[in-house]
C-alpha positions as CSV (number, residue, x, y, z in Angstrom):
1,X,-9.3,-13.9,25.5
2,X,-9.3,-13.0,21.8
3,X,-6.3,-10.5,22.3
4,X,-4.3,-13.0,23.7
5,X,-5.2,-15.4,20.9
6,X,-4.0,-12.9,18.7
7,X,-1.2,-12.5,20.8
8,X,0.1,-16.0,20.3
9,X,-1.1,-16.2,16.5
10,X,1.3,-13.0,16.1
11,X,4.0,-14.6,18.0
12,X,4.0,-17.7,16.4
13,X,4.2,-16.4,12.8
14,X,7.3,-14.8,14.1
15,X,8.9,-17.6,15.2
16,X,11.8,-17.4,13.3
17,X,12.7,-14.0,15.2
18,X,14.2,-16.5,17.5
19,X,13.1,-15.3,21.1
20,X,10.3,-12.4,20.5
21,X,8.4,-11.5,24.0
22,X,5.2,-9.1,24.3
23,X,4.8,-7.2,27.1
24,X,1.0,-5.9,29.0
25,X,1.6,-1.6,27.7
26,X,-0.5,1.0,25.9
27,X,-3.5,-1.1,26.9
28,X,-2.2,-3.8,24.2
29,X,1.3,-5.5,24.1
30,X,5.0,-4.4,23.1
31,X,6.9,-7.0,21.0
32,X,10.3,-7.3,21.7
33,X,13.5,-9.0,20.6
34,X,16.0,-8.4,23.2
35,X,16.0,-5.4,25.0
36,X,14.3,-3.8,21.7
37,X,10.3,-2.8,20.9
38,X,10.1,-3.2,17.7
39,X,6.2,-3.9,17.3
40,X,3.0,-2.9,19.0
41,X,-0.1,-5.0,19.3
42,X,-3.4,-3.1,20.4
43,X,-7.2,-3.9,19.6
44,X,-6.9,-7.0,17.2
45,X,-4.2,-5.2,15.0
46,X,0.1,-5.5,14.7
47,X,2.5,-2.2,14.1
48,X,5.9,-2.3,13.0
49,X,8.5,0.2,14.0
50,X,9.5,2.6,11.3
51,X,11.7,4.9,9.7
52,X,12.0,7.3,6.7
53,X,13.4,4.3,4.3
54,X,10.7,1.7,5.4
55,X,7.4,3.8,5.9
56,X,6.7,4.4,2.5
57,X,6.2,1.0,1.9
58,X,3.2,1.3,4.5
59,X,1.7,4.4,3.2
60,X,1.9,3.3,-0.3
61,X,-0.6,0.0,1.2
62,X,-2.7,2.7,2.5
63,X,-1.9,1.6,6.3
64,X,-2.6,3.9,9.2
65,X,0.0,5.3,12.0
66,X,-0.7,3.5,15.5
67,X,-3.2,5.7,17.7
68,X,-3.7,4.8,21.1
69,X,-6.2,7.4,22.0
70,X,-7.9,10.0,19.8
71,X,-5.3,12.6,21.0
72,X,-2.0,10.7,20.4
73,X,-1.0,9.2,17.3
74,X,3.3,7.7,17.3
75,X,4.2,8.2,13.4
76,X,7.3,5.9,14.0
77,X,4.8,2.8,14.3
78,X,2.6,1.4,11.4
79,X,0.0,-1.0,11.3
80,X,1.3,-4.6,9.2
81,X,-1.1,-5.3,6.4
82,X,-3.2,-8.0,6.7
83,X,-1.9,-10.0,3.8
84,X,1.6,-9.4,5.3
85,X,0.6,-10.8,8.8
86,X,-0.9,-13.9,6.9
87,X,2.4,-15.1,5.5
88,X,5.8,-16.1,8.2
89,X,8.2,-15.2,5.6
90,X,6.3,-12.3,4.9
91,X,6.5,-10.5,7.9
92,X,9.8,-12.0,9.3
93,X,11.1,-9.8,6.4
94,X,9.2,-7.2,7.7
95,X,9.8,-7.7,11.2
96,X,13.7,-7.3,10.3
97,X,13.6,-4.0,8.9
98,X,10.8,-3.0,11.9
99,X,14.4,-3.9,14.0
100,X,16.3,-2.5,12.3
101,X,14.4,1.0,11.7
102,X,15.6,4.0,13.9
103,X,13.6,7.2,13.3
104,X,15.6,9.2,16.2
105,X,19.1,8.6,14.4
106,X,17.8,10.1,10.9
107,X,21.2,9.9,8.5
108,X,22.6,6.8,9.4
């Protein structure tokens, strides 16, 4: 049960989303606001959607790509440092540009 407490610790800090749901996939959860995944959660740890203007800010905290298995790694999703996860306003700010990041419509 300790993903699904982390589940609802996650969920909870983004509260002020409005209505986020995660969904059972990639043997972990999808967040999503709306019809939109924005966020991943798998084995105890959150990633954030992202493009060319907000993944920088991920390398430069030395944060890893998500990767499901050993032979698949999705560059478009980041893990959410921990001090970030810590702090609502934080990573509501976060969360916002994770929703608003489109790295298959590079240019606009």
């Amino acid at each position: 049960m300790r993903d699904d407490s982390f589940k609802d610790y996650v969920l909870d800090q983004l509260a002020t989303l409005g209505t986020v749901r995660a969904r059972a996939m990639f043997g972990g959860h999808g967040l999503y606001r709306g019809p939109e995944i924005f966020g991943i959660l798998h084995q105890g740890r959150l990633y954030f959607r992202t493009d060319a203007r907000t993944r920088p800010d991920y390398i430069a905290r030395g944060m890893s790509p998500f990767q499901p298995n050993p032979r698949q790694t999705l560059t478009s999703y980041y893990e959410v440092p921990a001090d970030v996860l810590d702090d609502a306003e934080i990573l509501a700010s976060w969360a916002h540009a994770a929703l608003s990041a489109h790295p298959d419509r590079r240019g606009k």
